[in-house]
BAPA-662713 format. One record per residue: residue in three letters; residue number from 1; x, y, z of N, C-alpha, C, O in turn. Coordinates in Angstrom, 2 decimals. Each point is the difference from the previous one (the first is absolute). Last residue first. Example, Ala and Ser with C-alpha at 12.3 -4.5 7.8 and 13.67 -1.06 7.14 Angstrom:
2
['SER', 2, [12.85, -2.25, 7.08], [0.82, 1.19, 0.06], [-0.77, 1.09, 0.73], [0.51, 1.11, 0.17]];
['ALA', 1, [-0.22, -6.83, -0.24], [-0.89, 1.19, 0.00], [0.90, 1.20, 0.00], [1.04, -0.02, 0.66]];
// end
This chain:
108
['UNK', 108, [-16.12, -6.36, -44.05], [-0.90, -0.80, -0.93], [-1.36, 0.56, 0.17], [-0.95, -0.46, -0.64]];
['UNK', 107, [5.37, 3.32, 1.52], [-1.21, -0.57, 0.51], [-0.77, -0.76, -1.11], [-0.37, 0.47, -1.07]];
['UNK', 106, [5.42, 2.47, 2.11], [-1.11, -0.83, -0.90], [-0.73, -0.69, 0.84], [0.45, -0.50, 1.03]];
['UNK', 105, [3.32, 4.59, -1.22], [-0.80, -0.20, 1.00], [-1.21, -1.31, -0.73], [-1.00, 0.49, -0.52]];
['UNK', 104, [6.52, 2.69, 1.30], [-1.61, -0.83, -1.24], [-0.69, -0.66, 1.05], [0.29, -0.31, 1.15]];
['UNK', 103, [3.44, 3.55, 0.07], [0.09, 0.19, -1.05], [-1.03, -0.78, -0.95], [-0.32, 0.25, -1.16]];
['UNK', 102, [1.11, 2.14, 6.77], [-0.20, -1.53, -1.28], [-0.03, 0.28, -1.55], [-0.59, 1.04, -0.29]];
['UNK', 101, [4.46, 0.91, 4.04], [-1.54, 0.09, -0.33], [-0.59, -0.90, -1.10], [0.53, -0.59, -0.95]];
['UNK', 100, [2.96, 0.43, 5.74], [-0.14, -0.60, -1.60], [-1.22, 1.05, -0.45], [-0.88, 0.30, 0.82]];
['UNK', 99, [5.29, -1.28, 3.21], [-1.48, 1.10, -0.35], [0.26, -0.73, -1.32], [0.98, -0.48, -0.57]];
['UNK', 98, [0.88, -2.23, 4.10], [0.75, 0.74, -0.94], [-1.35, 0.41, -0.53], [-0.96, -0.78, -0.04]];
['UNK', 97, [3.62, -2.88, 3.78], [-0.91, 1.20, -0.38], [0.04, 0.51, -0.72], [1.18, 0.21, -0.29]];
['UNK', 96, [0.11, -4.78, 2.30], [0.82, 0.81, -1.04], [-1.26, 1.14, -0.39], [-0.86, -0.27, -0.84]];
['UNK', 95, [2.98, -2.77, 5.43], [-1.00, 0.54, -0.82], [0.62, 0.36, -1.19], [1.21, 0.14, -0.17]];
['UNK', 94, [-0.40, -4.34, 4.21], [0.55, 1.01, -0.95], [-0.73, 0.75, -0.45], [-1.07, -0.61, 0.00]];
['UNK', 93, [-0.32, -1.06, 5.16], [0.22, -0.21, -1.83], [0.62, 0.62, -0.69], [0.07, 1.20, 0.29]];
['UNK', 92, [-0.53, -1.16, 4.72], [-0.69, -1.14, -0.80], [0.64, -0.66, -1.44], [0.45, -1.03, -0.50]];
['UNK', 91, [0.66, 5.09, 2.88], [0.66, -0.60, 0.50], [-0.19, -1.86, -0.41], [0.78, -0.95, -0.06]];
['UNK', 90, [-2.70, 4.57, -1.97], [1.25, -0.07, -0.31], [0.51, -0.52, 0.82], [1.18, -0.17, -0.32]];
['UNK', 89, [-5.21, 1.65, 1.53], [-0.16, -1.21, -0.82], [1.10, -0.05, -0.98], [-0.36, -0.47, -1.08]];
['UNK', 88, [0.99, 3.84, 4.72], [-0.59, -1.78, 0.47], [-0.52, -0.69, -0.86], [-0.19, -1.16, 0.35]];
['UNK', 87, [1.32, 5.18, -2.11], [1.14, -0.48, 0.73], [-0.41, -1.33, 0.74], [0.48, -1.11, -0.19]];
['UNK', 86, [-3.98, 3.75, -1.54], [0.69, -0.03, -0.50], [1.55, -0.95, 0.16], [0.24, -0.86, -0.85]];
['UNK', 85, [-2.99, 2.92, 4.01], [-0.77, -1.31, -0.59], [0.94, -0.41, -1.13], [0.51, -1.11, 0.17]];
['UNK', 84, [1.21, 5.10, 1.66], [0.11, -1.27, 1.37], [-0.59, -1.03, -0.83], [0.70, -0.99, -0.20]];
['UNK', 83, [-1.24, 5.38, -2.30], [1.42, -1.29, -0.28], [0.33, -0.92, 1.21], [0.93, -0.80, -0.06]];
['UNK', 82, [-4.88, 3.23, 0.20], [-0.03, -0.37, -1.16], [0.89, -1.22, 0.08], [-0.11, -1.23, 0.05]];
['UNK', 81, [0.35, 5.00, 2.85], [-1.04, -1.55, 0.16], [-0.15, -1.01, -0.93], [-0.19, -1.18, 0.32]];
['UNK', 80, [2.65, 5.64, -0.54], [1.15, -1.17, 0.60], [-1.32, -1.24, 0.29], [0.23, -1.21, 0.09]];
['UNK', 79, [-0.67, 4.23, -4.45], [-0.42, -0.61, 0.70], [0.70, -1.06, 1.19], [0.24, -1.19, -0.16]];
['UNK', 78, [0.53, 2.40, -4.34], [0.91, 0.73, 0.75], [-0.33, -0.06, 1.07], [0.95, 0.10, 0.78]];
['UNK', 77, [-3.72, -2.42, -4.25], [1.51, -0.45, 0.58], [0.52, 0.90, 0.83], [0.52, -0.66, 0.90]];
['UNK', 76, [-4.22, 2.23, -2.32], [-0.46, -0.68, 0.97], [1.84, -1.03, 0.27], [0.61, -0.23, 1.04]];
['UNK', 75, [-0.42, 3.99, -4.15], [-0.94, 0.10, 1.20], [0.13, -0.97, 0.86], [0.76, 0.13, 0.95]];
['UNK', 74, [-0.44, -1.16, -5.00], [1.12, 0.34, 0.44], [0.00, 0.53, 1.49], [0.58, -0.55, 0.94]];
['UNK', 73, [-4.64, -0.74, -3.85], [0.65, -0.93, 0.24], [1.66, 0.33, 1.02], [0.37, -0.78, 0.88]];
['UNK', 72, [-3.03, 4.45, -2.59], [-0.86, -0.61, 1.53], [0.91, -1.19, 0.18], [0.56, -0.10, 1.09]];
['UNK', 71, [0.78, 1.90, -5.10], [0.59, 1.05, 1.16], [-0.82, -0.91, 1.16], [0.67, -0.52, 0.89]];
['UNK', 70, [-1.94, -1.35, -5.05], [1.62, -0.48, 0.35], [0.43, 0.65, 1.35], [0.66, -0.60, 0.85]];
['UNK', 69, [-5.70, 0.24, -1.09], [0.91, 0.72, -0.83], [1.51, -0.74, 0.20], [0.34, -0.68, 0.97]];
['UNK', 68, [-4.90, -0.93, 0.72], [-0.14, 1.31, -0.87], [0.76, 0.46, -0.96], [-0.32, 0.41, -1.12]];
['UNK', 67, [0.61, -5.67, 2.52], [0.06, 1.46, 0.76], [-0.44, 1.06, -0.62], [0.23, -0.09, -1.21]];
['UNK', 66, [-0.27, -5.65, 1.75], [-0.22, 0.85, -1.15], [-0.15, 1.56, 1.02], [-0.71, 0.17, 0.98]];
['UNK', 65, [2.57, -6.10, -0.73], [-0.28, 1.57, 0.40], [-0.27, 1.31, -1.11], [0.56, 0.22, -1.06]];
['UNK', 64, [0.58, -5.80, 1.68], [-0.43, 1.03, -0.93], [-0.61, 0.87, 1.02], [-0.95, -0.31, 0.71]];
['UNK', 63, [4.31, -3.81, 0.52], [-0.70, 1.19, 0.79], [-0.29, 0.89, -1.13], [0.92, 0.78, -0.25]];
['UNK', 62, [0.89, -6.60, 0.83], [-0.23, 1.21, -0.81], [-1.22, 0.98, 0.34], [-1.18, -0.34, 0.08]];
['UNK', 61, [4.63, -4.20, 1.27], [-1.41, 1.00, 0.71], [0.27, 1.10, -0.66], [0.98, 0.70, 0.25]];
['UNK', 60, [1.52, -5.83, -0.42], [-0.63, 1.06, -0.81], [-1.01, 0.76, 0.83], [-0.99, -0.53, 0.51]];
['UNK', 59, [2.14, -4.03, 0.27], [1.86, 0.68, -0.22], [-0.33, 1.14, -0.50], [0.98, 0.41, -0.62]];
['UNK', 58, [-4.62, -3.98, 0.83], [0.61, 0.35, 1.15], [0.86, 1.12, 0.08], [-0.06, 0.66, 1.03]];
['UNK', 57, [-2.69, -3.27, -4.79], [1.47, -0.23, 0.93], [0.70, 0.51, 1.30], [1.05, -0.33, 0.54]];
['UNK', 56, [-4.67, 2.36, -2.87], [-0.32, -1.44, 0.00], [0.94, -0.34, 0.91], [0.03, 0.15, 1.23]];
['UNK', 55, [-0.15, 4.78, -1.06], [0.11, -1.10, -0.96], [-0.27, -1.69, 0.86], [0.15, -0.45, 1.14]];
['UNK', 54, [-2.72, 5.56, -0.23], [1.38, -0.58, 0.52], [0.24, -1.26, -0.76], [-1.01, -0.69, -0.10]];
['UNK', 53, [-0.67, 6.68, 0.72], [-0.25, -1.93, -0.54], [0.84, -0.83, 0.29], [1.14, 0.30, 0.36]];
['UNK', 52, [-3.65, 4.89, 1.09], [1.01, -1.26, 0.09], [0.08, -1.13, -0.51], [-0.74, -0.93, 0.32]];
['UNK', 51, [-0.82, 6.13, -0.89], [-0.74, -0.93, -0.13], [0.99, -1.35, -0.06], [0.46, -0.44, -1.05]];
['UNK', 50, [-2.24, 6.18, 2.23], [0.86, -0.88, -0.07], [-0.24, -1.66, -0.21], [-1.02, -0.47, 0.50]];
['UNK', 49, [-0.30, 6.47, -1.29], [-0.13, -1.31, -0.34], [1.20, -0.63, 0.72], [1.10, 0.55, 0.06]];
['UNK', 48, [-1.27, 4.07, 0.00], [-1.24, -0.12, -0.85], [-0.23, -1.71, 0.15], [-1.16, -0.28, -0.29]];
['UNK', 47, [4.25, 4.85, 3.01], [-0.31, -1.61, -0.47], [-1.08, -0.18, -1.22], [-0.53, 1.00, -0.49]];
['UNK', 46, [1.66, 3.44, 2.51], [0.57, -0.35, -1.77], [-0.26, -1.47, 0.03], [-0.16, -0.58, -1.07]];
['UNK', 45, [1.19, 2.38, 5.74], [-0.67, 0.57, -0.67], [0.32, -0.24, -1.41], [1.16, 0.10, -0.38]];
['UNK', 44, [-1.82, -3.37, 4.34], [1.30, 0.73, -0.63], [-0.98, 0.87, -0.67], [-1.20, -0.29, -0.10]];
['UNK', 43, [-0.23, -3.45, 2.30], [-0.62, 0.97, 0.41], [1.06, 1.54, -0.66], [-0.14, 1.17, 0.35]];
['UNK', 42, [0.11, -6.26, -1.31], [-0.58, 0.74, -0.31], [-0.82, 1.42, 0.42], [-1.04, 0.50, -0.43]];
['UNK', 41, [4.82, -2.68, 2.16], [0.53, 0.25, -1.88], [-0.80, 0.14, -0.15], [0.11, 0.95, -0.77]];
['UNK', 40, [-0.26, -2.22, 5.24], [0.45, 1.17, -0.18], [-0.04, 0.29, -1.38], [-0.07, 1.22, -0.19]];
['UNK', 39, [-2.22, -4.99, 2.40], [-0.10, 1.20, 1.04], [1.30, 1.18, -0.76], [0.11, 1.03, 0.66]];
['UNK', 38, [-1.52, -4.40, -3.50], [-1.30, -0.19, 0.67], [-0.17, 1.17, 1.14], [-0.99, 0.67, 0.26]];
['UNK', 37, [5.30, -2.19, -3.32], [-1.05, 0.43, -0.26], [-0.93, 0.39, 0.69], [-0.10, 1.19, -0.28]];
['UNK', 36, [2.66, -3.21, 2.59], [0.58, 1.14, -0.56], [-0.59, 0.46, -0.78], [-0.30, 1.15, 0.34]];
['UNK', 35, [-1.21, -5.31, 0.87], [0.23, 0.74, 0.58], [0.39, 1.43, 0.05], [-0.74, 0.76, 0.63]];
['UNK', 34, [1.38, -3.96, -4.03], [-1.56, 0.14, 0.53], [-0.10, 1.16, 0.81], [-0.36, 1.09, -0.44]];
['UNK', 33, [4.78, -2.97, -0.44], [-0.76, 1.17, -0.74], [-1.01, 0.51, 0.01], [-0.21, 1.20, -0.18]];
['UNK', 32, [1.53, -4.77, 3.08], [1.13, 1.29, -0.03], [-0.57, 1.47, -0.80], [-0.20, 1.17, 0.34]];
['UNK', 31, [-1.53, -5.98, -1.01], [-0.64, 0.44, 1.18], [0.80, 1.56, 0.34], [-0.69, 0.98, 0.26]];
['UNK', 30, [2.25, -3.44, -3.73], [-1.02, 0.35, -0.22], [-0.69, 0.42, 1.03], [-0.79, 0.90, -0.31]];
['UNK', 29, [4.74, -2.86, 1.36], [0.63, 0.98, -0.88], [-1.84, 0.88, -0.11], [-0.24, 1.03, 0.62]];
['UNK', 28, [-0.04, -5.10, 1.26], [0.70, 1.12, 0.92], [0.54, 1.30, -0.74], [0.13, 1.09, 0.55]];
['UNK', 27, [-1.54, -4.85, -3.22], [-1.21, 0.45, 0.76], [0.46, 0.93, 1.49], [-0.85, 0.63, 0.63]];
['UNK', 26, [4.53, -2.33, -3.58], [-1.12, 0.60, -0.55], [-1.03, 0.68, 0.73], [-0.13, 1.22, 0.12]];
['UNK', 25, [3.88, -4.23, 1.49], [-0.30, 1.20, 0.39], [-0.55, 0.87, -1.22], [0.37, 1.17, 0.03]];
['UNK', 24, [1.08, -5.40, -0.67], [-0.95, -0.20, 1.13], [-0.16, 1.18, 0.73], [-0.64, -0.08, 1.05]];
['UNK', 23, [2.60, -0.24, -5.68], [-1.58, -0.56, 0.41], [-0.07, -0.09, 1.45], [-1.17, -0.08, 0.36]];
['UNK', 22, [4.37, 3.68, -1.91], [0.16, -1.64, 0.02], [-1.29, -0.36, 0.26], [-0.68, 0.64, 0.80]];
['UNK', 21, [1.95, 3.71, -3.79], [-0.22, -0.26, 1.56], [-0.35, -1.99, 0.00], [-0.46, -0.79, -0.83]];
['UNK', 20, [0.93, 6.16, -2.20], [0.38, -1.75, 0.07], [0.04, -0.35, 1.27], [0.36, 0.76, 0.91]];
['UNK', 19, [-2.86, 3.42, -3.52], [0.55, -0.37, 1.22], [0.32, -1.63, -0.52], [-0.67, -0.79, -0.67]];
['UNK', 18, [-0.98, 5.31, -1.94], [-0.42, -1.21, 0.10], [1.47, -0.66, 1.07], [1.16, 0.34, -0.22]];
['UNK', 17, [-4.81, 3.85, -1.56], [1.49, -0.04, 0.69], [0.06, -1.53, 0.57], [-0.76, -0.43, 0.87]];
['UNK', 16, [-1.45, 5.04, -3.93], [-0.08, -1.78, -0.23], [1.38, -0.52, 0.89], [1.19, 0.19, -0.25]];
['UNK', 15, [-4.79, 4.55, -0.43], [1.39, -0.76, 0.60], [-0.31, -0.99, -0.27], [-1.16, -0.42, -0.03]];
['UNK', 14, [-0.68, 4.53, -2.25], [-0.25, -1.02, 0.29], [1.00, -0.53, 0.36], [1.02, 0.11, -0.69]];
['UNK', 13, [-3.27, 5.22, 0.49], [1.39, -1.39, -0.24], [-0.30, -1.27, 0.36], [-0.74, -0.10, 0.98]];
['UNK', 12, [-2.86, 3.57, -3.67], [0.40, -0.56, 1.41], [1.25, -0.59, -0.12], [0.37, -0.67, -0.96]];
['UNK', 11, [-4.24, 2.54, -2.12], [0.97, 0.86, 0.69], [0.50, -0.51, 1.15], [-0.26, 0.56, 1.07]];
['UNK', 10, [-2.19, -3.03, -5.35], [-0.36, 0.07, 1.39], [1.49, 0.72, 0.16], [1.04, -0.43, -0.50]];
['UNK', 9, [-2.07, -1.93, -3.47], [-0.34, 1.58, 0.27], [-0.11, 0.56, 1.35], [-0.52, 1.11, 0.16]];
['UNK', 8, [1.00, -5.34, -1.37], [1.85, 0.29, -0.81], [-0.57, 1.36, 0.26], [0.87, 0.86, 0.11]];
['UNK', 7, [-2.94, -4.04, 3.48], [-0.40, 0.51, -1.78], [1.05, 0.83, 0.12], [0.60, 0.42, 0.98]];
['UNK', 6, [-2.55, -3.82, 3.02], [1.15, -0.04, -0.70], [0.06, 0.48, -1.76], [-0.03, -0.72, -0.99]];
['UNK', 5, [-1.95, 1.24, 6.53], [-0.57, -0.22, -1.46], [1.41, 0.05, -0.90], [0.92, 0.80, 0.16]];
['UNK', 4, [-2.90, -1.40, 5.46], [1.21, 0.06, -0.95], [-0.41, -0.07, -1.73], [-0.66, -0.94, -0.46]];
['UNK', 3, [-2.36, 3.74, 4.64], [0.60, -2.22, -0.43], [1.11, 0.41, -0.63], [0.39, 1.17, -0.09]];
['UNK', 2, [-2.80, 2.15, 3.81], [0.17, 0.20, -1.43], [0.80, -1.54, -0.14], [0.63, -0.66, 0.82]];
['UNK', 1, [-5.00, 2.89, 1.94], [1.21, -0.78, 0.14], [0.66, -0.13, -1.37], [-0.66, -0.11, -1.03]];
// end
């Protein structure tokens, strides 16, 4: 099973896609992604990782994703299954997506 590891040497795209969303549809927002994750994003080819968070406050659900490649990442957007899940948690929430690679990494 492969985890999420987070090193500035690691060959992977990393998504950081952070959603605004009203506290009382958080945990509907998060259940959305779960999901989607669980029966389709990780069965994509190039997935590698997914990992949901959700702010204190309520008003925040942040999706680190980590893919093989920028191309698998693109891939799977073009995806009409994809973009149905996709689109229903835009109906939820604002998103702001955007590939990152890591650049540091500290450990006490």
């Amino acid at each position: 099973m492969t985890t999420t590891t987070i090193d500035p040497n690691a060959d992977v795209a990393t998504l950081i896609n952070t959603f605004t969303v009203v506290p009382e549809r958080q945990r509907e927002l998060v259940d959305l992604l779960v999901r989607a994750t669980e029966e389709v994003m990780q069965h994509r080819p190039g997935f590698v990782a997914a990992n949901i968070h959700t702010s204190l406050d309520g008003t925040r659900v942040t999706n680190y994703a980590q893919w093989e490649s920028v191309q698998a990442f693109q891939e799977m957007l073009a995806d009409p299954v994809c973009q149905e899940h996709m689109s229903a948690a835009r109906e939820i929430a604002d998103a702001e997506p955007f590939l990152y690679e890591v650049a540091s990494v500290h450990h006490s």
